[in-house]
N, C-alpha and C positions, 0 to 999 in steps of 0.2 A: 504494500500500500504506500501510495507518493505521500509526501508530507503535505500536499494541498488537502489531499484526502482525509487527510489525520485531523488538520486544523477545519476543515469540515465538522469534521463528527465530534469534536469536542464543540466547536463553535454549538453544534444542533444539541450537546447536552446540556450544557447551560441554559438556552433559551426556553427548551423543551425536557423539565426534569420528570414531569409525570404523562403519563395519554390515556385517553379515554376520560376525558372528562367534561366532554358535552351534556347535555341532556337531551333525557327522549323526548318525542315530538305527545305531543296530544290533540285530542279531538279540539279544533276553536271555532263555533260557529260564522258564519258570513256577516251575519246583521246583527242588532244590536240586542232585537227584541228578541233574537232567536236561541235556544237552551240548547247544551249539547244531547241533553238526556231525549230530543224528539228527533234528533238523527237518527234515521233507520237503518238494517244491513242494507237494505239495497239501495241505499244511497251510496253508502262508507264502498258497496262491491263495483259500482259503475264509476266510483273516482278513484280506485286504487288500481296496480296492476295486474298481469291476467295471473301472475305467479300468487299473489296474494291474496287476487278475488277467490281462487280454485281452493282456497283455506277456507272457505265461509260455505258447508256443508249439511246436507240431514239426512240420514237414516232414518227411514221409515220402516219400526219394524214393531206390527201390533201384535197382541196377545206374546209376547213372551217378554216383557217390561213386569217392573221397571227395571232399571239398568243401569251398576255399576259402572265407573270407570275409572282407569288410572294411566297416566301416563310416564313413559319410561323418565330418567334424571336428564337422559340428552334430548328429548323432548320431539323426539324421531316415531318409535313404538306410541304402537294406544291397544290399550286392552280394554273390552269391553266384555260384562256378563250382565244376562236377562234372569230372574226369578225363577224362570220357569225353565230354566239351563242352558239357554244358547251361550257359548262362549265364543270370543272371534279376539284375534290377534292379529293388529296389519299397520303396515308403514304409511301412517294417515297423508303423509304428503305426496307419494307417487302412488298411493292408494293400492299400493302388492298385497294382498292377503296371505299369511302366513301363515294362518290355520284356522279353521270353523268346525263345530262341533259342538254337539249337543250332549249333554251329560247323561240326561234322562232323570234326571231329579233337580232340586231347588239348589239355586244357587245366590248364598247368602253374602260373600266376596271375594274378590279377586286383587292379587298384588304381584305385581313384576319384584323378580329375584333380583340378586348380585350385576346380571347381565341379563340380555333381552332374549336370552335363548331360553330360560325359565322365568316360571310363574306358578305361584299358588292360588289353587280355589277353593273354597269354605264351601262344600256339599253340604247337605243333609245332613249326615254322620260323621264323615272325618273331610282331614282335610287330602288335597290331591297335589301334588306337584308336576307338572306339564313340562315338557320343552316348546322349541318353536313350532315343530311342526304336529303339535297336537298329540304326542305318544305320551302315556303317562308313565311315568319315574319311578314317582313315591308316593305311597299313602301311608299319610301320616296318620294312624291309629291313638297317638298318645293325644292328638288333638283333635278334642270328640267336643260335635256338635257347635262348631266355631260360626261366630255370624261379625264378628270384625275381626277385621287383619292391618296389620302395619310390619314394614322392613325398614331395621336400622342397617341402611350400607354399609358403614365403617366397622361395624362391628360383626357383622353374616348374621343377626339376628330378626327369626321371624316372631313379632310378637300378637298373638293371638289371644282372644276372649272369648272363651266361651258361655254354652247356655246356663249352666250348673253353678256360673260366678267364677271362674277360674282364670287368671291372668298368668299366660305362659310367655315363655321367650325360649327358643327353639336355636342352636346355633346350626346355621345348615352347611356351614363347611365339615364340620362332624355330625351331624347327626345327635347329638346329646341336648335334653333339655337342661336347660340351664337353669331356670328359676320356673317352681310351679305352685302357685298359691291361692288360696280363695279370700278374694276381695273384703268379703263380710260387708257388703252394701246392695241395692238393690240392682238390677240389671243394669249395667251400663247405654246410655244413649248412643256416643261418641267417644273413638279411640284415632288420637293423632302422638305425636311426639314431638318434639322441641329440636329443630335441625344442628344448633350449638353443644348441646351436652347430652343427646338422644335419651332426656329424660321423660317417656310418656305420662302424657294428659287422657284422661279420664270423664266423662261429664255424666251426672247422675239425675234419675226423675227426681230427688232431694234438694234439687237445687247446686251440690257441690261440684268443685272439680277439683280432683287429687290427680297428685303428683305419685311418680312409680319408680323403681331401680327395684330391678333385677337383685341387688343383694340385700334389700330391706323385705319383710315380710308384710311392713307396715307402711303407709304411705307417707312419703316427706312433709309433703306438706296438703292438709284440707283447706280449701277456701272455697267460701259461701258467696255464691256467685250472684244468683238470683233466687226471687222466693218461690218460685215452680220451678217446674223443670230444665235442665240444660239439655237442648238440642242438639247444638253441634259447637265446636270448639277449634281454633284454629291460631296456629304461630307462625308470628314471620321469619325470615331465613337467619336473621342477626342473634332473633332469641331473646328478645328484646320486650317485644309486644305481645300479648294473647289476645283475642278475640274471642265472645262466646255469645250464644244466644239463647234467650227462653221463650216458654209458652206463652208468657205474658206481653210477647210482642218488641220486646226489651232486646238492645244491641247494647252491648258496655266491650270496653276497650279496658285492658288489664297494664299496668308496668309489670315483668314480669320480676322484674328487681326487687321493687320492694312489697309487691302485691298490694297496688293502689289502685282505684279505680280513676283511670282515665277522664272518659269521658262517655256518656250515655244517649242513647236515644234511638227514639220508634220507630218503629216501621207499618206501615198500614195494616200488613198482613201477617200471620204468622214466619217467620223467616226457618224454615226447615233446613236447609243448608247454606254454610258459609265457605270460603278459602280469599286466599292471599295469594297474588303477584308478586312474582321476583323485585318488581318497583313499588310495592305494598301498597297493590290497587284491591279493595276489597268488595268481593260480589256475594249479592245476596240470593237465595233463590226460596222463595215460598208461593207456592199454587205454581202455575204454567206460567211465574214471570222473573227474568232474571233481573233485579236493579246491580246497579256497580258504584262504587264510591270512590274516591279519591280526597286525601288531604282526611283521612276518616278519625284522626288524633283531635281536631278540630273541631269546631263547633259546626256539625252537618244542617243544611237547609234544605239540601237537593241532590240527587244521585249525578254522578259523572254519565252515566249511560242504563238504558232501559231496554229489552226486548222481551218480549212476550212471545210462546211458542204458539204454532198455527192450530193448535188442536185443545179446547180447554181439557182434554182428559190428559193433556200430557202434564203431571203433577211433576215434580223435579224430585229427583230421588237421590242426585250425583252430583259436584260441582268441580271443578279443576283445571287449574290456566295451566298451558301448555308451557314447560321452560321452553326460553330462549325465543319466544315467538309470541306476539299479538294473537293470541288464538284462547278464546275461556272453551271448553266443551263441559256443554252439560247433556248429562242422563236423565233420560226421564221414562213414563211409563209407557210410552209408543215410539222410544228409538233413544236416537242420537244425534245432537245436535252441535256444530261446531261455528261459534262466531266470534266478527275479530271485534276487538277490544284495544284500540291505538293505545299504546304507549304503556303496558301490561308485564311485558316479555324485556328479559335484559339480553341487551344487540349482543353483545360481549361474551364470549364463552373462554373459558379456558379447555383448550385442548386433552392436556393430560389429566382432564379430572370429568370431564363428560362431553365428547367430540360427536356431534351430529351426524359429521361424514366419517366414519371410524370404517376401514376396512375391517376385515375378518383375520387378518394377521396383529393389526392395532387392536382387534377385539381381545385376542389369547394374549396378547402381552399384558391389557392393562386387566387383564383377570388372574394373570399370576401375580403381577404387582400387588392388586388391592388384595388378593391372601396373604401376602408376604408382609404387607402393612394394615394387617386388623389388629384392630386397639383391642382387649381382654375387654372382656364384660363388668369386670371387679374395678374399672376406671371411670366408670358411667358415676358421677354423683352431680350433684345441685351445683357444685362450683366446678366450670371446665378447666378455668385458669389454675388447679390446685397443684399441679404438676410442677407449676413454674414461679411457683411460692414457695415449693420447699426447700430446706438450707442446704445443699447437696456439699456443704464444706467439711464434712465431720469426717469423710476417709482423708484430706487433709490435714485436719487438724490431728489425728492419732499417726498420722504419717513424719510430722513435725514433730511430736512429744515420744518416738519411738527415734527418732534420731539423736535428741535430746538425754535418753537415756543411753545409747551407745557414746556419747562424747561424755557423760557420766562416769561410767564405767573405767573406759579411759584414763579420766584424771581419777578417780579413785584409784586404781592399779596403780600409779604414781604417790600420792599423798595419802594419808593417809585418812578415817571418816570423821575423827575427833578435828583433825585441823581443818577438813571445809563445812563445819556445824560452825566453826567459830570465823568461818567469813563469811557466814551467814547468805551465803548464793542457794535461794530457793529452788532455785531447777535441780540443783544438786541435789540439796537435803531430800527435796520432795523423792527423787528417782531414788537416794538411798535407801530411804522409808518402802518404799516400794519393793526395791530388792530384796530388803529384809523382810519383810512379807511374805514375798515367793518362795525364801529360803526357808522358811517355817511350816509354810505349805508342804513345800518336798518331803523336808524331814519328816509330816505326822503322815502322808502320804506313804513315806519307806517305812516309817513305824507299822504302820497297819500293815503291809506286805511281809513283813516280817512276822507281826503276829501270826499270819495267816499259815507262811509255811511252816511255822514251828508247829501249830497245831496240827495240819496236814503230816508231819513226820512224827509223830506224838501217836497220830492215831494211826499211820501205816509200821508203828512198832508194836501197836497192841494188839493188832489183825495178825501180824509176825509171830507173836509170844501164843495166840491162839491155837493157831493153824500146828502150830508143833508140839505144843497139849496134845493136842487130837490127834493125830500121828503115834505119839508113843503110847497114847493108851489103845490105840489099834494094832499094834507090833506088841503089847503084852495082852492082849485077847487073843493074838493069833499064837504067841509061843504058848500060854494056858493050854 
């Protein structure tokens, strides 16, 4: 590289020390009097391009709704399952199907694994673990009667609830469960986890929402969320915020720091399900209508964006923005629906940690990686930073005090103990103290070893004096 080139690229690093730090664009109406919330898809699909319109989709698929969904972390994969057992896995952007199939029984949820080549589904009785092309794996028998599921990545754990009250965590890189306990609370509504310290959230018809780790039997923390029921529960990606909703109509917004109540406020309808945006744009869905919020820390007067499905029986059963992409899809009970939502999705992906375009050679590499870097289950607690709070100096400090006593030694072998008590050098005395200690130790250490053999040759001489009793009194029976 020439020297122009050099004084370039330093020049560009001074100028430019950080990137990516524009902002995303959003919906702004034309006029003055006009709201963003009455912009329609097919408005947003005839002013966008043909690659971004072809993201604003519906599945029409009645009688076997409603209908989970989830989308893969690279935001590529969409998995969908119906009640009534259709299951279907397919690359929603070039729209390939990967696999469709019917279970033949009720399907309660579905969750992408490790990688997009598995996935789990909560049947009827146990749960199933699939690959891509629809062959099933595994059935898991230890996880009986499952109706939510959630996967922590970093860790291979599947954690399941079931009907009976049981909160499992399943490590599926082995096969071992790892934590299996009964909640001792009523049926759980809603099961999410915290993306920062993958500690799960829990939401009860009591109104609470408890906190979970795998190595507690008991929940970290209960907090009384609202006075009915909690619906659904939802955390942003920093780990920062909660979100929850109840019967009563009621949206509150949580610190998760110091468990404060934010900010609160209604919604028309009942809000049956919630989630968050990578840019922590917050959608609501209750009956056949989707509202979406932004700036929702703040005092709300009006939703960011509004769509209603074309069918009122389509009730919303599912909600989930697609990473990396303007795209919410929701489930409901006559399909699937996928629309855009500007400014949702973070443009910005890191490669090595979820890659949209990942070959099938990038795929087997970053799957032996992320086995080779799972964090232990026993490191899951309430504070992630605790790792990096602890005093890691103490193999130094006995590394220091163990030299200290070698340069000890030393000058003792030289002078003698009585003349460095009387110049009073701490390091010194202290280490002689010490030595004198260990030497008192050995000796009642040899003492007892010594008892031990003596007693051992004590009693292998009276075994000795016995045995030859017995002998001579049998050489004078036999001369008799």
């Amino acid at each position: 590289m020439s020297a122009r080139k050099l004084k370039k690229v330093s020049f560009g690093k001074k100028e430019i020390p950080y990137f990516c730090v524009e902002d995303g664009g959003y919906l702004e109406p034309d006029d003055t009097n006009e709201q963003t919330y009455q912009i329609t898809q097919k408005e947003i699909v005839k002013s966008v391009d043909i690659t971004s319109a072809a993201k604003h989709f519906d599945l029409h698929l009645p009688h076997l709704g409603p209908y989970k969904l989830d989308y893969f972390r690279n935001g590529r994969q969409l998995l969908i399952g119906g009640r009534n057992g259709h299951v279907a896995a397919f690359d929603w952007i070039s729209k390939n199907l990967c696999c469709e199939f019917n279970v033949r029984e009720s399907v309660h949820a579905i969750k992408w694994l490790h990688m997009p080549t598995m996935f789990a589904v909560a049947q009827a009785d146990w749960t199933h673990v699939y690959d891509e092309k629809g062959i099933e794996i595994h059935c898991l028998k230890r996880l009986y009667r499952v109706y939510e599921l959630d996967f922590l990545p970093y860790h291979f754990l599947l954690v399941a609830a079931s009907d009976n009250g049981f909160l499992s965590w399943l490590d599926i890189s082995t096969g071992n469960l790892v934590a299996n306990f009964r909640m001792k609370v009523p049926r759980l509504t809603c099961l999410t986890h915290n993306p920062n310290n993958a500690i799960t959230f829990t939401g009860h018809p009591n109104g609470t929402v408890r906190l979970w780790s795998p190595n507690n039997n008991e929940p970290l923390v209960r907090l009384l969320c609202h006075p009915s029921a909690v619906l659904d529960v939802a955390v942003d990606n920093r780990g920062l915020f909660m979100v929850t909703t109840g019967s009563d109509r009621s949206v509150r917004i949580w610190d998760i720091r110091n468990y404060q109540c934010m900010n609160t406020f209604r919604v028309p309808s009942t809000p049956s399900r919630i989630t968050l945006s990578q840019k922590n744009l917050l959608a609501i869905g209750s009956g056949n209508e989707v509202s979406i919020f932004n700036r929702y820390s703040d005092k709300i007067d009006k939703p960011y964006m509004r769509h209603r499905m074309e069918l009122r029986t389509s009730v919303i059963s599912s909600l989930q923005f697609c990473p990396f992409e303007d795209v919410l899809g929701v489930g409901h009970q006559d399909g699937f629906t996928s629309i855009l939502v500007p400014g949702s999705g973070e443009a910005n992906f890191d490669a090595l940690e979820a890659n949209p375009y990942m070959t099938k050679s990038q795929r087997r590499e970053m799957e032996v990686k992320s086995l080779l870097e799972k964090i232990n289950y026993e490191l899951i607690t309430l504070d992630a930073d605790f790792l990096a709070k602890r005093c890691d100096n103490a193999p130094i400090q006995r590394s220091k005090v163990k030299t200290k006593r070698k340069k000890s030694n030393k000058y003792r072998s030289i002078t003698k103990t009585a003349d460095v008590l009387e110049e009073e050098n701490p390091i010194v005395a202290e280490s002689d103290a010490i030595h004198q200690t260990e030497k008192q130790q050995i000796r009642r250490k040899r003492g007892k070893k010594n008892l031990a053999t003596k007693l051992r040759s004590k009693a292998a001489r009276k075994e000795k004096r016995r045995r030859s009793r017995v002998q001579e009194k049998l050489l004078n029976q036999k001369k008799s």
